[in-house]
C-alpha positions in Angstrom: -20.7 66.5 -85.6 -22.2 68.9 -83.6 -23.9 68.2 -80.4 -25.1 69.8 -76.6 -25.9 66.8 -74.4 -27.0 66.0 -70.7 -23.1 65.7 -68.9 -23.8 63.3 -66.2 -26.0 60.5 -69.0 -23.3 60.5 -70.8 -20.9 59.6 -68.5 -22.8 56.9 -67.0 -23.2 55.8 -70.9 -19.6 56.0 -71.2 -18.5 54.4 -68.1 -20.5 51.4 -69.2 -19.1 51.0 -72.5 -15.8 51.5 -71.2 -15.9 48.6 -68.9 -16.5 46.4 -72.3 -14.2 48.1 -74.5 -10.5 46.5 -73.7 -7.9 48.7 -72.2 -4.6 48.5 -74.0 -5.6 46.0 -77.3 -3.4 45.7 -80.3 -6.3 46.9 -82.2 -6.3 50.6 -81.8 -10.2 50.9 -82.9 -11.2 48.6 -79.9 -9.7 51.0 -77.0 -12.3 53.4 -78.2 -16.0 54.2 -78.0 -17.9 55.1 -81.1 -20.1 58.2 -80.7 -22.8 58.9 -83.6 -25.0 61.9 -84.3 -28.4 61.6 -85.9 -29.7 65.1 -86.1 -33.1 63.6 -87.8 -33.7 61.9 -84.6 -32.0 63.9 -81.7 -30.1 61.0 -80.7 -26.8 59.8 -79.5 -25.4 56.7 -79.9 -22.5 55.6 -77.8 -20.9 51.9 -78.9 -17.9 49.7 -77.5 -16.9 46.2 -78.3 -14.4 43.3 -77.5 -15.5 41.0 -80.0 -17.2 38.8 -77.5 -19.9 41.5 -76.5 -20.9 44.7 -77.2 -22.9 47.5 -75.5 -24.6 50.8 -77.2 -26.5 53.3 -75.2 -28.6 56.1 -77.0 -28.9 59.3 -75.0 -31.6 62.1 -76.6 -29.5 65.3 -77.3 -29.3 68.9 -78.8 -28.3 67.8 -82.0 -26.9 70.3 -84.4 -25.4 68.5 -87.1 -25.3 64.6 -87.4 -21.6 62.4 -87.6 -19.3 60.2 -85.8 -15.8 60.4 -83.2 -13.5 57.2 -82.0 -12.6 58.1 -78.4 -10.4 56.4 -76.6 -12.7 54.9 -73.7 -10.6 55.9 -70.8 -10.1 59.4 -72.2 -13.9 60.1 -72.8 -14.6 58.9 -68.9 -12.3 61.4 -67.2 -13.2 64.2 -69.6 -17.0 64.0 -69.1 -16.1 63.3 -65.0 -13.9 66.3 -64.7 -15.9 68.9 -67.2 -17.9 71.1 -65.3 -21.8 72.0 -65.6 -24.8 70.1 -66.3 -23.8 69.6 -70.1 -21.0 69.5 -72.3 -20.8 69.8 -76.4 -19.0 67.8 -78.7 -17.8 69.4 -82.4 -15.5 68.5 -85.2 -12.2 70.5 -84.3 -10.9 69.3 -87.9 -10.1 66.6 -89.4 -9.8 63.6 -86.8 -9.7 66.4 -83.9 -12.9 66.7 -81.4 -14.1 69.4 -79.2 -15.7 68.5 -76.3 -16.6 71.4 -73.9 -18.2 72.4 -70.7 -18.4 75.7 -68.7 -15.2 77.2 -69.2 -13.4 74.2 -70.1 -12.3 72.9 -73.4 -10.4 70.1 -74.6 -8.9 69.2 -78.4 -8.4 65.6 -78.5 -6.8 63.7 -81.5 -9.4 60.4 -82.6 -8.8 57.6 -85.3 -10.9 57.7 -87.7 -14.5 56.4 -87.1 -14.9 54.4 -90.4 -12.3 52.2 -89.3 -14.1 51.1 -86.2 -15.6 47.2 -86.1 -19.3 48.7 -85.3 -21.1 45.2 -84.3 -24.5 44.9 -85.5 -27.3 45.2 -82.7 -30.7 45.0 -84.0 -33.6 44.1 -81.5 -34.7 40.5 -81.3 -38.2 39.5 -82.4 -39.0 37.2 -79.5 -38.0 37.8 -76.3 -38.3 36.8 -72.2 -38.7 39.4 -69.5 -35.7 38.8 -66.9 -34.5 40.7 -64.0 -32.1 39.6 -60.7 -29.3 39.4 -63.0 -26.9 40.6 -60.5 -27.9 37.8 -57.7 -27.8 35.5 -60.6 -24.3 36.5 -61.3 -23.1 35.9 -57.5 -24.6 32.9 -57.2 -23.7 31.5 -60.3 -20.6 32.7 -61.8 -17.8 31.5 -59.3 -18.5 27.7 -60.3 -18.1 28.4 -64.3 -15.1 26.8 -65.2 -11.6 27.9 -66.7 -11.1 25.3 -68.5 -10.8 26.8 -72.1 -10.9 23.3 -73.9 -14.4 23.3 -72.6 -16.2 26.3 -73.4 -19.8 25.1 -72.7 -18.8 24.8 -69.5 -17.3 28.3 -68.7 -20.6 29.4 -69.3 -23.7 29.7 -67.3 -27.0 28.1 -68.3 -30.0 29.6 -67.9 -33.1 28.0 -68.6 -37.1 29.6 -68.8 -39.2 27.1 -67.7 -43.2 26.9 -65.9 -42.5 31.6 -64.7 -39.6 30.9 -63.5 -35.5 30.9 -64.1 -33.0 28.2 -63.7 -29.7 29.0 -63.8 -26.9 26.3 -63.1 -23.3 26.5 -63.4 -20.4 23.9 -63.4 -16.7 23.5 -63.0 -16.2 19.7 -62.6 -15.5 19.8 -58.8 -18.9 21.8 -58.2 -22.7 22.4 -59.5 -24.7 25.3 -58.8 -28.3 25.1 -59.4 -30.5 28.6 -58.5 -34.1 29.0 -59.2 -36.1 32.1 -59.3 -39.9 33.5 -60.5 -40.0 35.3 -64.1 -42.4 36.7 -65.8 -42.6 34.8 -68.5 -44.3 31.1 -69.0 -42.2 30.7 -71.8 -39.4 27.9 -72.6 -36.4 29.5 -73.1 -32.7 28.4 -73.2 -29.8 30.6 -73.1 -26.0 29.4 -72.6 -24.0 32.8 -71.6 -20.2 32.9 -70.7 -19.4 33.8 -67.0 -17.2 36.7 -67.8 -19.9 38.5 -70.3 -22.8 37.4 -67.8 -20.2 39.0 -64.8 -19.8 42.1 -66.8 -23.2 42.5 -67.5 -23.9 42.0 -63.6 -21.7 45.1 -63.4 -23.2 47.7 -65.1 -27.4 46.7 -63.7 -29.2 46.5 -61.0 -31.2 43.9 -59.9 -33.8 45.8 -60.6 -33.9 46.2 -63.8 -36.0 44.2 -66.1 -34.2 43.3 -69.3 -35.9 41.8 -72.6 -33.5 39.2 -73.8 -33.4 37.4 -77.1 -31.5 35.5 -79.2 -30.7 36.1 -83.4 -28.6 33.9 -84.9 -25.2 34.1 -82.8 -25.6 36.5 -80.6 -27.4 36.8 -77.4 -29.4 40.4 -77.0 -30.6 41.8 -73.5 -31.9 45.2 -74.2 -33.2 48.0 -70.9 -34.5 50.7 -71.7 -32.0 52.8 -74.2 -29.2 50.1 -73.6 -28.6 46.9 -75.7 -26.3 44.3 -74.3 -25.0 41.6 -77.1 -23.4 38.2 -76.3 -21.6 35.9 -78.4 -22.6 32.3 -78.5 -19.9 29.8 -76.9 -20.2 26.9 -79.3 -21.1 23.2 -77.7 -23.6 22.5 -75.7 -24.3 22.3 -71.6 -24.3 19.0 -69.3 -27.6 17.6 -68.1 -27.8 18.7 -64.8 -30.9 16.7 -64.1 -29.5 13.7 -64.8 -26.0 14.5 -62.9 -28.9 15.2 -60.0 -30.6 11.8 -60.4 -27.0 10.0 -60.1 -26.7 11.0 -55.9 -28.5 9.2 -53.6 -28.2 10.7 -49.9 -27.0 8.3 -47.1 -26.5 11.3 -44.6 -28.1 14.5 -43.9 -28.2 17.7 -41.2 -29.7 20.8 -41.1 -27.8 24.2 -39.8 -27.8 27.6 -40.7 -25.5 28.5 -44.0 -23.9 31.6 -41.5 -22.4 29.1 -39.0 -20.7 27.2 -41.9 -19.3 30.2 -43.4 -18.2 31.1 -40.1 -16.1 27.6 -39.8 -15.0 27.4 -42.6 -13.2 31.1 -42.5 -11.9 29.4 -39.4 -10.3 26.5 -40.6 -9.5 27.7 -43.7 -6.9 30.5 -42.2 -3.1 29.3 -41.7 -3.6 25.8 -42.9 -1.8 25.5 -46.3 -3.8 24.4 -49.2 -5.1 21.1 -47.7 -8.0 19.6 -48.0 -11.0 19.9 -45.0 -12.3 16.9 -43.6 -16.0 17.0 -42.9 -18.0 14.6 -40.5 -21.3 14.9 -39.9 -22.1 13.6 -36.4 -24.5 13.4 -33.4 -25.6 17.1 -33.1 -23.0 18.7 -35.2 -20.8 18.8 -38.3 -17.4 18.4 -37.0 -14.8 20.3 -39.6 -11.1 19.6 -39.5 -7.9 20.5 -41.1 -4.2 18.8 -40.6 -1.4 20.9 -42.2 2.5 19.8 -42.1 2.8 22.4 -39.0 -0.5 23.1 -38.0 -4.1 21.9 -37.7 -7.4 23.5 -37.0 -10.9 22.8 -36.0 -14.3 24.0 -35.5 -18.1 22.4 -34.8 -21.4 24.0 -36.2 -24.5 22.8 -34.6 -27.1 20.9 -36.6 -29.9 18.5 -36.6 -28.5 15.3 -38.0 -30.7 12.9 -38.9 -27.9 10.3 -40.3 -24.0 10.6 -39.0 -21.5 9.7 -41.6 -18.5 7.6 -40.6 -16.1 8.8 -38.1 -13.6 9.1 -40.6 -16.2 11.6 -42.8 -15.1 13.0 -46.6 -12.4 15.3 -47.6 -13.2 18.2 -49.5 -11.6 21.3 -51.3 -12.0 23.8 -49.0 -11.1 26.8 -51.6 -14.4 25.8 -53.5 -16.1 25.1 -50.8 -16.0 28.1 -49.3 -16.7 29.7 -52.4 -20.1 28.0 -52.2 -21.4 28.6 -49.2 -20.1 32.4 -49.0 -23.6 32.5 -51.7 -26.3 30.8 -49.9 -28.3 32.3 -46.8 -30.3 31.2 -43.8 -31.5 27.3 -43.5 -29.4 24.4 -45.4 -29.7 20.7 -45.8 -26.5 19.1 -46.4 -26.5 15.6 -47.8 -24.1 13.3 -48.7 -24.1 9.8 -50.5 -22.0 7.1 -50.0 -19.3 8.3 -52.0 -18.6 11.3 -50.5 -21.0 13.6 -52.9 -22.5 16.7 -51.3 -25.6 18.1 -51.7 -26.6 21.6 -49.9 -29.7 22.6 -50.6 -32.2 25.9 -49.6 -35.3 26.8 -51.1 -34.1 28.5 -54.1 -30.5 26.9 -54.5 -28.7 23.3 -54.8 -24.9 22.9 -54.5 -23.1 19.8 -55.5 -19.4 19.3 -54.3 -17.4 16.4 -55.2 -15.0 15.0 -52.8 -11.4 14.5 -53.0 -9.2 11.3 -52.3 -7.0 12.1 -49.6 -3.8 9.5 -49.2 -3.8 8.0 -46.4 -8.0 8.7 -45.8 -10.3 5.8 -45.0 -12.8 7.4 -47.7 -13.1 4.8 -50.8 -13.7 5.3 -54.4 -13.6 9.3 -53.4 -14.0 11.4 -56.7 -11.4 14.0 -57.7 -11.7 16.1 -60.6 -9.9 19.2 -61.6 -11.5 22.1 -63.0 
């Protein structure tokens, strides 16, 4: 292998893949990233995988003479971040030894051999949907995936192409996430993709970026520009969220601004143990209160309330809770059934917390779930 490529596109290529391939795996071959040569085509190919997604960038190059390197990941980053110039070459040293200089600098690192890398098979899907905002889809949707690893349907987020537009919902058991946003696309599409791959993902775009993303057979394929992006299909399939939806029926609603109940909740939510927050919706205001075995803590956001709740209100957790609301911006309707069963909604998002049966409470037939 002999090439003379562009220093700072490679180490962006490289700093992606690296973030996919695993540091410190059992499987030598997977701490690596697989660099190929075609000096037909003037491209380089740089590949990593952990078996649940995979990433390959090509990068046109000065291509001398085509073949293939196993670098470890980490290794390839720093080099091509502390090389100086505006490019750097890579040769064959000898056997299993690469060269890989820039200005006056040279190192001679040791590699595996290349054949015995698991090289994941990436080719580009046949039907596809345009799709971009994938880092705001992340934030929004991502923290209420579940852990549960007996479910893995649910530790995934599903997003759905429906009328130009995307629905994505996510679900843990204690709380639903429901966002909406335009596509481009009036296609009906369905795709059920794991939090940590779609988080990872997230990590390395913009929400710029438009990505074409398709499916073939197992695998889940968003491709931008030079960059494909594979997923692994969880097996089972998601909830009906729609339904779930249809099952709440609002006795008590307010309107308030998502900033002032961020604001309260940070307040309560400091020095009070792990206990639940009790939420009231009253005359004016949404009354929150915590009791803790030394402590307790208050606050009151302003609202428009249209129906108060009991004096005695619902208990939530206020770890999840917070989570939620740290996502959503500007106007909210909170509602809440009978049961205790919260609904916030804005224009583009609804949230659905479950409450949690507090001993000694007056709240009845409260619903507690784990996660």
């Amino acid at each position: 292998m002999k090439i003379e490529i562009d220093r700072l596109a490679m180490l962006e290529a490289a700093r992606n893949a690296a973030r996919v391939a695993p540091a410190g795996s059992p499987v030598e071959a997977l701490n690596g990233i697989l660099v190929e040569a075609d000096e037909d085509t003037g491209d380089v190919f740089l590949t990593a995988t952990n078996h649940e997604v995979s990433i390959q960038h090509r990068i046109g190059a000065s291509v001398g003479e085509s073949g293939s390197a196993l670098v470890n990941a980490r290794l390839l980053v720093v080099m091509l971040a502390l090389l100086p110039g505006e490019f750097v070459t890579f040769s064959a040293g000898g056997p299993e030894i690469l060269t890989v200089a820039g200005g006056r600098s040279v190192y001679n690192i040791n590699c595996p051999p290349a054949k015995h890398y698991p090289k994941p098979v990436m080719p580009f899907p046949e039907e596809t949907v345009k799709m971009n905002g994938i880092c705001s889809l992340a934030r929004r949707t991502v923290f209420a995936v579940s852990r549960d690893e007996h479910k893995p349907a649910l530790q995934c987020v599903n997003i759905r192409f429906h009328n130009n537009a995307v629905h994505a919902a996510a679900y843990d058991g204690i709380r639903l996430m429901m966002c909406k946003d335009t596509a481009e696309t009036p296609q009906q599409r369905e795709f059920l993709i794991p939090g940590r791959s779609l988080q990872l993902l997230s990590s390395i775009s913009k929400d710029s970026d438009v990505f074409e993303v398709g499916d073939i057979g197992r695998e889940i394929v968003f491709t931008r520009g030079d960059m494909m992006f594979s997923i692994k299909k969880p097996p089972g399939e998601y909830i009906d969220t729609a339904a779930m939806l249809k099952t709440i029926n609002p006795v008590y609603n307010a309107v308030t601004q998502a900033g002032k109940m961020k604001e309260a909740l940070n307040l309560v939510s400091a020095g009070v143990g792990d206990e639940p927050v009790n939420i009231v919706l009253a005359d004016g205001q949404i009354i929150l209160r915590r009791h803790g075995d030394y402590s307790e803590a208050g606050a009151v956001v302003p609202a428009n309330t249209a129906s108060a709740t009991p004096d005695e209100g619902f208990y939530y957790n206020i770890t999840k809770l917070l989570k939620m609301f740290q996502v959503l911006d500007g106007r909210i309707r909170v509602e809440i059934d009978a049961k205790g069963v919260m609904m916030v909604k804005t224009r583009s998002e609804v949230c659905v917390q479950m409450p949690m049966r507090v001993p000694g409470s007056k709240v009845s037939k409260a619903v507690k779930k784990s996660a």
